[in-house]
N, CA, C and O atoms as a CHARMM CRD file, in Angstrom:
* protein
*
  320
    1    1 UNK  N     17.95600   2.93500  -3.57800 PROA 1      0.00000
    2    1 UNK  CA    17.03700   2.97100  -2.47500 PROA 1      0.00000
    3    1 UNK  C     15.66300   2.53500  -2.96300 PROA 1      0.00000
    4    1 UNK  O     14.99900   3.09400  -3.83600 PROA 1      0.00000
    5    2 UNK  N     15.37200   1.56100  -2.33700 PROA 2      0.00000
    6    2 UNK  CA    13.91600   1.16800  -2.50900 PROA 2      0.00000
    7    2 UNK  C     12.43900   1.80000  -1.82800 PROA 2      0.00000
    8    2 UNK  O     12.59300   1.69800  -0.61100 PROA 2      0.00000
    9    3 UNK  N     11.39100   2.26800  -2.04600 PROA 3      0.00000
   10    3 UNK  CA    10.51500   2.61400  -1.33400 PROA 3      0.00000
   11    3 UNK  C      9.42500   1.25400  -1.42100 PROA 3      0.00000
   12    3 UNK  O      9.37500   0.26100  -2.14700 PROA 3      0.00000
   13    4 UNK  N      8.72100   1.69200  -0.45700 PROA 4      0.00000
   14    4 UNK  CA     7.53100   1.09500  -0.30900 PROA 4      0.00000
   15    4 UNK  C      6.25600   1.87700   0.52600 PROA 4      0.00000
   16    4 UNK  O      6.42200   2.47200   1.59100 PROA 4      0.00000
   17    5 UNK  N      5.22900   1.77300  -0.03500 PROA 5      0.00000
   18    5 UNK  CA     4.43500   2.82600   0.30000 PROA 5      0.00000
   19    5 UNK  C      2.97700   2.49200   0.41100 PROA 5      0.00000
   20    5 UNK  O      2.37800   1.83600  -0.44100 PROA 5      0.00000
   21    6 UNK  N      2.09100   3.28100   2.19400 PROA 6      0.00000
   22    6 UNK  CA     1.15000   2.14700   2.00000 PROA 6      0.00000
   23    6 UNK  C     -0.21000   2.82700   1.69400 PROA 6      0.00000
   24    6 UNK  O     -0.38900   4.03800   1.56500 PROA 6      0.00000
   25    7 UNK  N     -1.23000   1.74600   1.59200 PROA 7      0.00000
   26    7 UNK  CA    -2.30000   1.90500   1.06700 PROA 7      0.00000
   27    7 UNK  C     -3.53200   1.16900   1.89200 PROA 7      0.00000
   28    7 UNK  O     -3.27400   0.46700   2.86900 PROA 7      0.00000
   29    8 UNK  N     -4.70700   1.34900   1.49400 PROA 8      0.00000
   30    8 UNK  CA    -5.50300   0.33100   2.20900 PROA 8      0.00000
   31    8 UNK  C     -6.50000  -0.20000   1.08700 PROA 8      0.00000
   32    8 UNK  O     -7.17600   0.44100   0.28300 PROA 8      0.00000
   33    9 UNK  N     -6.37700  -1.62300   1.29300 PROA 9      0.00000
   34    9 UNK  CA    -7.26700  -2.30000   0.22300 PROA 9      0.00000
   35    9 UNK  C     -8.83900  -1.86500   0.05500 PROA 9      0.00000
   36    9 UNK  O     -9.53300  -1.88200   1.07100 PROA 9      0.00000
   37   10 UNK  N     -9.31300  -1.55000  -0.95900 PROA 10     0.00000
   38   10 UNK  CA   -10.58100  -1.78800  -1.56000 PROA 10     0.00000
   39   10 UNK  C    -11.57400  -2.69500  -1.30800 PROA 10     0.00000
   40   10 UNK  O    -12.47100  -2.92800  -0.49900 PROA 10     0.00000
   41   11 UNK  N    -10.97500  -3.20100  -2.50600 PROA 11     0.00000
   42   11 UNK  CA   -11.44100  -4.76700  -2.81700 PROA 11     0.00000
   43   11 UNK  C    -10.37300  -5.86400  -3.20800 PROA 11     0.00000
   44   11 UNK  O     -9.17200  -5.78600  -2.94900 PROA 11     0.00000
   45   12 UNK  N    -10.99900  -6.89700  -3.87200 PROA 12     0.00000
   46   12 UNK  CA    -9.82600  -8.21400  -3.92400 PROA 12     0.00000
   47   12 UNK  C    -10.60900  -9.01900  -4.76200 PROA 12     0.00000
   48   12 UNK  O    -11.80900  -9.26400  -4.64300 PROA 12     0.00000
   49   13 UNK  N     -9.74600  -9.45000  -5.70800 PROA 13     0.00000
   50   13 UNK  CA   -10.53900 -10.45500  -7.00400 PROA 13     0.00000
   51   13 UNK  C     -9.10500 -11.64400  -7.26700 PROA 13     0.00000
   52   13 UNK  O     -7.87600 -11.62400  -7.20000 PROA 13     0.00000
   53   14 UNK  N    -10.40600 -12.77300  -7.65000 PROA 14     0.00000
   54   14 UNK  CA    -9.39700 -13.86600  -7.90500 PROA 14     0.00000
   55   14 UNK  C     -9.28800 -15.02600  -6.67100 PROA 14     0.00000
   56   14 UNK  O     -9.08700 -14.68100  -5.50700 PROA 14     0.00000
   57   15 UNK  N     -9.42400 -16.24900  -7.01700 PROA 15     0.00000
   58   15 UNK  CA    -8.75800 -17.05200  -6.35700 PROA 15     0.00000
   59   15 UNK  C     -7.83400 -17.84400  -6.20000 PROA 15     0.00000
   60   15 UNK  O     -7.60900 -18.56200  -5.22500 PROA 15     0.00000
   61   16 UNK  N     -7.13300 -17.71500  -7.38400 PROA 16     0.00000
   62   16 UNK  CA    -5.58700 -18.19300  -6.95300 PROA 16     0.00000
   63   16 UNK  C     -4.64300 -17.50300  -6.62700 PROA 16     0.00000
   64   16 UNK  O     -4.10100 -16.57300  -7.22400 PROA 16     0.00000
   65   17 UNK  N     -4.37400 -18.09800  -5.36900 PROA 17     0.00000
   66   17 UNK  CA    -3.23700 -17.30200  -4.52900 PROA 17     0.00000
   67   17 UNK  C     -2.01800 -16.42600  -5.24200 PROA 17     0.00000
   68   17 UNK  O     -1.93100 -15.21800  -5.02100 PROA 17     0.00000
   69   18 UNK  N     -1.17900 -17.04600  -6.02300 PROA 18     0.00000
   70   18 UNK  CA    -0.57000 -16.13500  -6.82800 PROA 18     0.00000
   71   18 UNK  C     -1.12900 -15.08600  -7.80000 PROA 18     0.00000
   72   18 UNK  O     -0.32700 -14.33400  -8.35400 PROA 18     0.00000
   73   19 UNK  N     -2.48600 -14.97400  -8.05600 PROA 19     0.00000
   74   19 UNK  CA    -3.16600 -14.32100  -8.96400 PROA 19     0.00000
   75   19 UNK  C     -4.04600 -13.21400  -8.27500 PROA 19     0.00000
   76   19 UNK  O     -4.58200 -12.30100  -8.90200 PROA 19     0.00000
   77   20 UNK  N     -4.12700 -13.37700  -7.05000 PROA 20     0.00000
   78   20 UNK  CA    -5.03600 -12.14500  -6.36100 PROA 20     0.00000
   79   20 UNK  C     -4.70000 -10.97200  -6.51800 PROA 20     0.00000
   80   20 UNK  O     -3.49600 -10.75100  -6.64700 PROA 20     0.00000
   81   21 UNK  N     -5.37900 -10.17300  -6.54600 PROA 21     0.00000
   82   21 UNK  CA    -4.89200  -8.76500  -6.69900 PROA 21     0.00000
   83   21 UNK  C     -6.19200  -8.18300  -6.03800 PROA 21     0.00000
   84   21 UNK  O     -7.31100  -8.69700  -6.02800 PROA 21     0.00000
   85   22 UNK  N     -5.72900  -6.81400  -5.40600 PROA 22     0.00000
   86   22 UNK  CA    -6.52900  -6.07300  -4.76900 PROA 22     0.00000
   87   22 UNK  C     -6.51200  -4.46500  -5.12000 PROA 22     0.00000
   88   22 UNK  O     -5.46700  -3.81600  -5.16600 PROA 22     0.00000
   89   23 UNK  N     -7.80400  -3.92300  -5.35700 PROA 23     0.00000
   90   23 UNK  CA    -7.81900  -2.40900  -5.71200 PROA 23     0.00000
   91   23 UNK  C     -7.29500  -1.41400  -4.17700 PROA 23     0.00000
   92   23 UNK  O     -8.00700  -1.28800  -3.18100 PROA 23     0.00000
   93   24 UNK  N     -6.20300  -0.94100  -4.31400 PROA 24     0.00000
   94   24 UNK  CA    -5.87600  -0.73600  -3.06800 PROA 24     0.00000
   95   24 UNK  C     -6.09700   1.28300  -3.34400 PROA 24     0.00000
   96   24 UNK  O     -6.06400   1.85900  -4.43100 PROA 24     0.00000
   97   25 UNK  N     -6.26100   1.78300  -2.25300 PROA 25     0.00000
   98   25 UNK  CA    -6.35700   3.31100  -2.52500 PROA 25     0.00000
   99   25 UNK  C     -5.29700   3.88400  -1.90600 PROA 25     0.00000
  100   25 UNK  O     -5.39200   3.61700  -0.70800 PROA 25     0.00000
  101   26 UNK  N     -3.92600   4.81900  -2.21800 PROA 26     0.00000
  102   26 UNK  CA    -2.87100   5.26800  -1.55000 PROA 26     0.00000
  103   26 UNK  C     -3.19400   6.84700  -1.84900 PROA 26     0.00000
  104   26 UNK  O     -2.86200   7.50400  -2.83500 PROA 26     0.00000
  105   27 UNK  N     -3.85900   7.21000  -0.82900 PROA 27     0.00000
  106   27 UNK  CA    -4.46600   8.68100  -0.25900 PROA 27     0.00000
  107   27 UNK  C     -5.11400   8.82000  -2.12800 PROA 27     0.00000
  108   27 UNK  O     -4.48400   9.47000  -2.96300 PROA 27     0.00000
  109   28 UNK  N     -5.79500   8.43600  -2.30000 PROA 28     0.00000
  110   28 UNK  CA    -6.70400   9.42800  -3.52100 PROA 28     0.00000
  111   28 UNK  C     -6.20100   8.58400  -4.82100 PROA 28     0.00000
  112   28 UNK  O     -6.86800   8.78100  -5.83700 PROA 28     0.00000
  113   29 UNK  N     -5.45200   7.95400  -4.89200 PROA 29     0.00000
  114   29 UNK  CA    -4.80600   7.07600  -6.26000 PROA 29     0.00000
  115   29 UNK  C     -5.06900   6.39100  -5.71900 PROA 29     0.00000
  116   29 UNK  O     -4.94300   6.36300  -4.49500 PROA 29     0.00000
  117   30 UNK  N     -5.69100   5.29500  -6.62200 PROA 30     0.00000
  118   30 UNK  CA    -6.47500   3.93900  -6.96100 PROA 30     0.00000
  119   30 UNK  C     -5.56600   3.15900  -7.32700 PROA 30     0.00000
  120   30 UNK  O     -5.00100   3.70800  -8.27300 PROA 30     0.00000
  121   31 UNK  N     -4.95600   1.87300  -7.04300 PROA 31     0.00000
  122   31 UNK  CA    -4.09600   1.22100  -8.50100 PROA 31     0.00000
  123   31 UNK  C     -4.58800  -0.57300  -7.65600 PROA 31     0.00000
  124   31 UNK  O     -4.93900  -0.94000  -6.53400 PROA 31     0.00000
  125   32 UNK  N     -4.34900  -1.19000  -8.90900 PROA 32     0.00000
  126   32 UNK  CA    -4.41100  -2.76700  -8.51900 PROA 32     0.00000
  127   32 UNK  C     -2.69300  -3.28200  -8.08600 PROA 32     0.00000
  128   32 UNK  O     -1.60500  -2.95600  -8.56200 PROA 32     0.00000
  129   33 UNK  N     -3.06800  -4.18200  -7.01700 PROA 33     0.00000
  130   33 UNK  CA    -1.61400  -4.52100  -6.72600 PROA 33     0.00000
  131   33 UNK  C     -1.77200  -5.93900  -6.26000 PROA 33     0.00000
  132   33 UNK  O     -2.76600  -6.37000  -5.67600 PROA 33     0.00000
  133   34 UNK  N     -0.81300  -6.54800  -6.53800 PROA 34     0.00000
  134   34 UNK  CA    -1.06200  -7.72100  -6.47700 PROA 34     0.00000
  135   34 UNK  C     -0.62800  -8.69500  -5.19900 PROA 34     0.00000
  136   34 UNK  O      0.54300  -8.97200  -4.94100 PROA 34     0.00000
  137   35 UNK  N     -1.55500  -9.07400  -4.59300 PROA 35     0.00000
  138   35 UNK  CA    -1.27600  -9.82900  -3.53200 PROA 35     0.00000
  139   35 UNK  C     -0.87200 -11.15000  -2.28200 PROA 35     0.00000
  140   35 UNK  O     -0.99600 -11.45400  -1.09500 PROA 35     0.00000
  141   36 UNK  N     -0.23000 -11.66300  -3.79500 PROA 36     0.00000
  142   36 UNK  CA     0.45200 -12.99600  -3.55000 PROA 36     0.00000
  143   36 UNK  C      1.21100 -13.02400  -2.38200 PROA 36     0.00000
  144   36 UNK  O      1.29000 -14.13600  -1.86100 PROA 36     0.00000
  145   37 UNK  N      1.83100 -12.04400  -1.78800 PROA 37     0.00000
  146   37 UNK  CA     3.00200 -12.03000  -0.98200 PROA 37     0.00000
  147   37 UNK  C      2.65100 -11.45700   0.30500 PROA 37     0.00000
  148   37 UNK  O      3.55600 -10.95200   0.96900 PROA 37     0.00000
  149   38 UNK  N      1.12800 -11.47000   0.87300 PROA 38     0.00000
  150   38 UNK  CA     0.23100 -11.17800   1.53100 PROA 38     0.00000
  151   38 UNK  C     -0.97900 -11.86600   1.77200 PROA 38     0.00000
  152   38 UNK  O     -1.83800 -11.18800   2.33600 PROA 38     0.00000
  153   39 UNK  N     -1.32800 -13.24400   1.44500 PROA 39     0.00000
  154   39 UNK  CA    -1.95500 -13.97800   1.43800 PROA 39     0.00000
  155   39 UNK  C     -3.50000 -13.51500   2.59300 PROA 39     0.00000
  156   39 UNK  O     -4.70600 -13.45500   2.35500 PROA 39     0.00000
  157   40 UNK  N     -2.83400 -13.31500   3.60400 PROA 40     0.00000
  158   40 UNK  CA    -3.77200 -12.47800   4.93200 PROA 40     0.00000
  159   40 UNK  C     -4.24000 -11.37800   4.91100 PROA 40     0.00000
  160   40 UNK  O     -4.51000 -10.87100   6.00000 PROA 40     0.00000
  161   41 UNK  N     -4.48100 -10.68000   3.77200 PROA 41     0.00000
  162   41 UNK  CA    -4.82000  -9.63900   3.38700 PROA 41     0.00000
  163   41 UNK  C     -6.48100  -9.78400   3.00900 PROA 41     0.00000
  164   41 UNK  O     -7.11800 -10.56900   2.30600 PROA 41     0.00000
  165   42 UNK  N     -6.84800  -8.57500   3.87400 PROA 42     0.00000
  166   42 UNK  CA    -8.03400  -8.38300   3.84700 PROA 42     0.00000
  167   42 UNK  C     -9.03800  -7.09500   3.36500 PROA 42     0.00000
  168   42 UNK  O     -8.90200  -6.19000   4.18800 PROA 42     0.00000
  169   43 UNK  N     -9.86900  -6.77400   2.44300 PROA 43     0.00000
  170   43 UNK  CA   -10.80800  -5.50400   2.16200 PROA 43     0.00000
  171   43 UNK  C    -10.83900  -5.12600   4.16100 PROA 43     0.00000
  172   43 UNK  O    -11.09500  -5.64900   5.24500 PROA 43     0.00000
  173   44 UNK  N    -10.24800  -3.51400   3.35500 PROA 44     0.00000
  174   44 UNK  CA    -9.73800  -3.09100   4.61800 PROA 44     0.00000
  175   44 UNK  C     -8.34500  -2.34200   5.36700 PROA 44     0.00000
  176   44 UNK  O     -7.96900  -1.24600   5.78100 PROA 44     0.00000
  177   45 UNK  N     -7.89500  -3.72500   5.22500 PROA 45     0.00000
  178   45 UNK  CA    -6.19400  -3.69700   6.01200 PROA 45     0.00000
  179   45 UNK  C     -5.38000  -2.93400   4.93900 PROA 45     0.00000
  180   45 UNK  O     -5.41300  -3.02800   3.71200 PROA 45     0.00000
  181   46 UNK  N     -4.70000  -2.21700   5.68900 PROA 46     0.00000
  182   46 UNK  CA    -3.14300  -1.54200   4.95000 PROA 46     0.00000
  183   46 UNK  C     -2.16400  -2.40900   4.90400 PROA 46     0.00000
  184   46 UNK  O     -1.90000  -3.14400   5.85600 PROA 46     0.00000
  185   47 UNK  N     -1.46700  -2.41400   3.69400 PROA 47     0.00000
  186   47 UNK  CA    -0.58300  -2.99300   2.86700 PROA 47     0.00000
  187   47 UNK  C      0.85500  -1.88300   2.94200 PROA 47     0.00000
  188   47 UNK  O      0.66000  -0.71400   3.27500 PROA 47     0.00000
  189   48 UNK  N      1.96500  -2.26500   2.67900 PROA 48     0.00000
  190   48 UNK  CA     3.20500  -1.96400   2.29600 PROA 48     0.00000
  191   48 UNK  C      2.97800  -2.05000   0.95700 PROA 48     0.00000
  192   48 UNK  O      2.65200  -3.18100   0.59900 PROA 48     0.00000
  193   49 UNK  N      3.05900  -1.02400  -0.11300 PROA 49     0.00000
  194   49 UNK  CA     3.13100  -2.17400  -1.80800 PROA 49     0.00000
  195   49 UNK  C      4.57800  -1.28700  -2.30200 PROA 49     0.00000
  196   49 UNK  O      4.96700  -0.17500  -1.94800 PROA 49     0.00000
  197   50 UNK  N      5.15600  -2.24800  -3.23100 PROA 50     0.00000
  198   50 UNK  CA     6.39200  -1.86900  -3.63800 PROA 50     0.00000
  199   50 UNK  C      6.53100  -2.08100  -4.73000 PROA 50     0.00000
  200   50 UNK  O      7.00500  -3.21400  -4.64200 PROA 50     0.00000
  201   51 UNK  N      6.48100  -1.83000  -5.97500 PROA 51     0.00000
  202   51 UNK  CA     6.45500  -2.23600  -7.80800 PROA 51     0.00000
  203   51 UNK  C      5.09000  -3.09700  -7.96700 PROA 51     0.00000
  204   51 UNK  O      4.97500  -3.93800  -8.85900 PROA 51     0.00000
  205   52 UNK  N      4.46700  -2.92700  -7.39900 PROA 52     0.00000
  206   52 UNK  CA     3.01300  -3.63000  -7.97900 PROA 52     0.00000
  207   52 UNK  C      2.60900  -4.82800  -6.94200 PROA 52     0.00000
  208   52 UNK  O      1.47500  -5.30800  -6.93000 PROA 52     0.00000
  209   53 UNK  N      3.54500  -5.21100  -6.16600 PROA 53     0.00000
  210   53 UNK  CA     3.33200  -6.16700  -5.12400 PROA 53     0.00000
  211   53 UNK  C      2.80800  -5.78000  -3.48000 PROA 53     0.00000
  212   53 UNK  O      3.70100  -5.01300  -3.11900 PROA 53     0.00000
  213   54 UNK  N      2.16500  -5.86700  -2.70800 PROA 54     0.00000
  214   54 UNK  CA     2.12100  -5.58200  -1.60600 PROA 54     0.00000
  215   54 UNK  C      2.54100  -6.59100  -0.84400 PROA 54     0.00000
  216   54 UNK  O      1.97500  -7.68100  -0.76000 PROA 54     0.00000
  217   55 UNK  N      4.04300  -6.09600   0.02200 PROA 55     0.00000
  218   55 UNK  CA     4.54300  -6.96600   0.35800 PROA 55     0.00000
  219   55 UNK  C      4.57700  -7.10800   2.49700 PROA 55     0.00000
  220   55 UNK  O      5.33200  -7.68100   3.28200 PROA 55     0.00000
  221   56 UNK  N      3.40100  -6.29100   2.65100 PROA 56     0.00000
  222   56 UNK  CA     3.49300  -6.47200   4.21800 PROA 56     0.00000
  223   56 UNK  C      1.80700  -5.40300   4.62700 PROA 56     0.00000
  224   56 UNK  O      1.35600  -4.38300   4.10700 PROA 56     0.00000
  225   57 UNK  N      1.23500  -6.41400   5.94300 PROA 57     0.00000
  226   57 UNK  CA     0.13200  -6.05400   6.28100 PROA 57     0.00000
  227   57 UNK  C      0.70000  -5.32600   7.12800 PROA 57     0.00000
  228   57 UNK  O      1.70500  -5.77900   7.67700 PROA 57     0.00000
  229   58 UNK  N      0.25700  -4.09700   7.44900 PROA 58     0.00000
  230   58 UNK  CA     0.58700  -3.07700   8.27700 PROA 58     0.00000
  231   58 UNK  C     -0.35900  -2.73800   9.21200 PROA 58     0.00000
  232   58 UNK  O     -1.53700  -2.98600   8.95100 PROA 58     0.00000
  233   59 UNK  N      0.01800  -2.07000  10.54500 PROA 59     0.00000
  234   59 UNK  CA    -1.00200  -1.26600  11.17900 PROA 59     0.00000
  235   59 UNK  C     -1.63200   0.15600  10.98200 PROA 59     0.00000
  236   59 UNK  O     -0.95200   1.18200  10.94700 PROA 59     0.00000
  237   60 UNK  N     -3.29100   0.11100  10.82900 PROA 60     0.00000
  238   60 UNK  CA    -3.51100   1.54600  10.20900 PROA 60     0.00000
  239   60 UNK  C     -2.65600   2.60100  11.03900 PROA 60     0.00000
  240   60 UNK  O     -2.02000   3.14900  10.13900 PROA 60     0.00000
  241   61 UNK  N     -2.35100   3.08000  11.98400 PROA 61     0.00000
  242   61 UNK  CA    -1.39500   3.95800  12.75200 PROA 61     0.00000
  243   61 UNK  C     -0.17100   3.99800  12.35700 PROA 61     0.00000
  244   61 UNK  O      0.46500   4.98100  12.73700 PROA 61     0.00000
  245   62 UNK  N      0.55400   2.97500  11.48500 PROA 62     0.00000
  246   62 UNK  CA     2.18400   2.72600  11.02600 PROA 62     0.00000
  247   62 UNK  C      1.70100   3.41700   9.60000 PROA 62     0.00000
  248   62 UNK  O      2.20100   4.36700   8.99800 PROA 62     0.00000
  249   63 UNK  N      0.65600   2.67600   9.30600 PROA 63     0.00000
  250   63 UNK  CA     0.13900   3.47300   7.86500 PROA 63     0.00000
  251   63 UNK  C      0.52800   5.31300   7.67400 PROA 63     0.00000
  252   63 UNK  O      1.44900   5.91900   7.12800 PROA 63     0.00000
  253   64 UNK  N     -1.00300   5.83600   8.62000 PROA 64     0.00000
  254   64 UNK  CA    -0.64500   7.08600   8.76300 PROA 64     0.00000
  255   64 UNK  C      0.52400   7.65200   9.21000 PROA 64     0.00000
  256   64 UNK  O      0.71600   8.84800   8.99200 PROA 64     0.00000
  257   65 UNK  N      1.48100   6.87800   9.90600 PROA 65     0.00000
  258   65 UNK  CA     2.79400   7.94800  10.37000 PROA 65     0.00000
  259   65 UNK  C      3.42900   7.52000   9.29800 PROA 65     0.00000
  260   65 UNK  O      4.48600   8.13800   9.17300 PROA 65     0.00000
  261   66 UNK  N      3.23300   6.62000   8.34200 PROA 66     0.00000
  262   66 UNK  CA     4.58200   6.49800   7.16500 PROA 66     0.00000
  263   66 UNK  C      4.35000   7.81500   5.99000 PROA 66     0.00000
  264   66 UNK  O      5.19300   8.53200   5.45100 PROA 66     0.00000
  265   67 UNK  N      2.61100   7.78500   5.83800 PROA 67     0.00000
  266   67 UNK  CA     2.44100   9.41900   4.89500 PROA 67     0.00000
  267   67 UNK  C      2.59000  10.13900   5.03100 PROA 67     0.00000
  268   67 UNK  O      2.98900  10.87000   4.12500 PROA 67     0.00000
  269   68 UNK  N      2.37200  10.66100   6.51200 PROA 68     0.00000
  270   68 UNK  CA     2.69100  12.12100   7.24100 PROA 68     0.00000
  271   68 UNK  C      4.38000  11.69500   6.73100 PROA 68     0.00000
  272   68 UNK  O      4.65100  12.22900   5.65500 PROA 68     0.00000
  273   69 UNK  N      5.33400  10.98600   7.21500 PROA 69     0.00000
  274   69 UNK  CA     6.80500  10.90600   6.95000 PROA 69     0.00000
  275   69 UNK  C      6.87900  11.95300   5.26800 PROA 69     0.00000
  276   69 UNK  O      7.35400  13.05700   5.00200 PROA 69     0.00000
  277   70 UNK  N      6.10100  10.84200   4.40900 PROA 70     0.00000
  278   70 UNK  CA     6.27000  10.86300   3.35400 PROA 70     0.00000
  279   70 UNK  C      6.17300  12.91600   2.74000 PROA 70     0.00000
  280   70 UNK  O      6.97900  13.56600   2.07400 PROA 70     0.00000
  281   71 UNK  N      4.92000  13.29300   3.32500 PROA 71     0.00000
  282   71 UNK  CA     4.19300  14.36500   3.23100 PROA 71     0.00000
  283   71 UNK  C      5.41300  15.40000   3.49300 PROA 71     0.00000
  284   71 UNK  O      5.83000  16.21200   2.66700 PROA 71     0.00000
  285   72 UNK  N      5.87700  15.21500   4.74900 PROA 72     0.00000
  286   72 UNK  CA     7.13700  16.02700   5.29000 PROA 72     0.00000
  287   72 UNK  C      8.32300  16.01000   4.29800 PROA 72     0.00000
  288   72 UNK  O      8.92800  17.06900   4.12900 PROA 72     0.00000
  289   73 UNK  N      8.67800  14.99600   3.68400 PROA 73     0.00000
  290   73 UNK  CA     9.55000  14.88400   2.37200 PROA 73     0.00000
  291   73 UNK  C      9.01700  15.93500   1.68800 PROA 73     0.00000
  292   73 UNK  O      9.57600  17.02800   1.59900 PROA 73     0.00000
  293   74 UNK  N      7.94000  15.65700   1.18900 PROA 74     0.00000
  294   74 UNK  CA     7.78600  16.26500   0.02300 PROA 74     0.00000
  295   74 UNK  C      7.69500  17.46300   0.03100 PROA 74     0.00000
  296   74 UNK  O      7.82300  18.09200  -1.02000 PROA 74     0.00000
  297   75 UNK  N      7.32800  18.39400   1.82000 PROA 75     0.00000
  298   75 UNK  CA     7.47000  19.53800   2.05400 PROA 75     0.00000
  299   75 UNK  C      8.67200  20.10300   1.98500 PROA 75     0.00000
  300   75 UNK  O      8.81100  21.31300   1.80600 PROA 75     0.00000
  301   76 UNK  N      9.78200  19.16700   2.14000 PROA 76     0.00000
  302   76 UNK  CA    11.19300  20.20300   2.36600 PROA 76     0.00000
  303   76 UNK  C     11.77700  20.14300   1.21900 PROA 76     0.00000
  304   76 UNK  O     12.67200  20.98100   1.11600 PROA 76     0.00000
  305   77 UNK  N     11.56800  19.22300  -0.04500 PROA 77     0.00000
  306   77 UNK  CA    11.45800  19.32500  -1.24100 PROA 77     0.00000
  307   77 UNK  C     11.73500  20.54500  -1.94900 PROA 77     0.00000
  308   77 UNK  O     12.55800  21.07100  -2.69900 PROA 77     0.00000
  309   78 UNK  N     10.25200  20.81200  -1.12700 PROA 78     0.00000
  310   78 UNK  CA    10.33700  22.27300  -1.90700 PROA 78     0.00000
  311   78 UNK  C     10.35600  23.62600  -1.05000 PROA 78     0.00000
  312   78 UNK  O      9.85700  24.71900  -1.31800 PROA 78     0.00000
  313   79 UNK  N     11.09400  23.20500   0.06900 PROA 79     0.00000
  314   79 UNK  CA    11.66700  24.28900   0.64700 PROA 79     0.00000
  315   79 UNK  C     12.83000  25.56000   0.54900 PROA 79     0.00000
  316   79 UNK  O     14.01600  25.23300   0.49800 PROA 79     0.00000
  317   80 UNK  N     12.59000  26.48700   0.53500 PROA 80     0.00000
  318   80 UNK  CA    14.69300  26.63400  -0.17000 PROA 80     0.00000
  319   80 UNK  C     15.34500  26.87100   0.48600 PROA 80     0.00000
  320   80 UNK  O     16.53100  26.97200   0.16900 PROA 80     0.00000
């Protein structure tokens, strides 16, 4: 099973398209991800990222209902 999990960009450095990468923030963790496969990506917009790639511009509202999803996982986790 693959996840993908989103974030909203920072910032963005670089101008070659395969080489962009953007400081993206996923609730409180910082990480660079790279944004070749998102070209339309903007300081701002939420991303899908999946192994270091962000592979889909999302809507901030799809954003928040995918963490709350996520959040609820992690609650029954540790439910007994």
């Amino acid at each position: 099973m693959c996840l993908a999990v989103p974030g909203r960009i920072l910032s963005l450095t670089g101008d070659d398209p395969l080489r962009r990468v953007g400081r993206v923030d996923f609730g409180g963790v910082v990480k660079e991800i790279n944004l070749a496969f998102t070209p339309q990506a903007r300081v701002g917009d939420h991303v899908l990222a999946h192994v270091g790639f962000a592979i889909s511009v999302i809507d901030p509202a799809e954003a928040r209902a995918i963490l709350r999803q996520l959040q609820d996982l992690d609650g029954a986790r540790h439910t007994p």
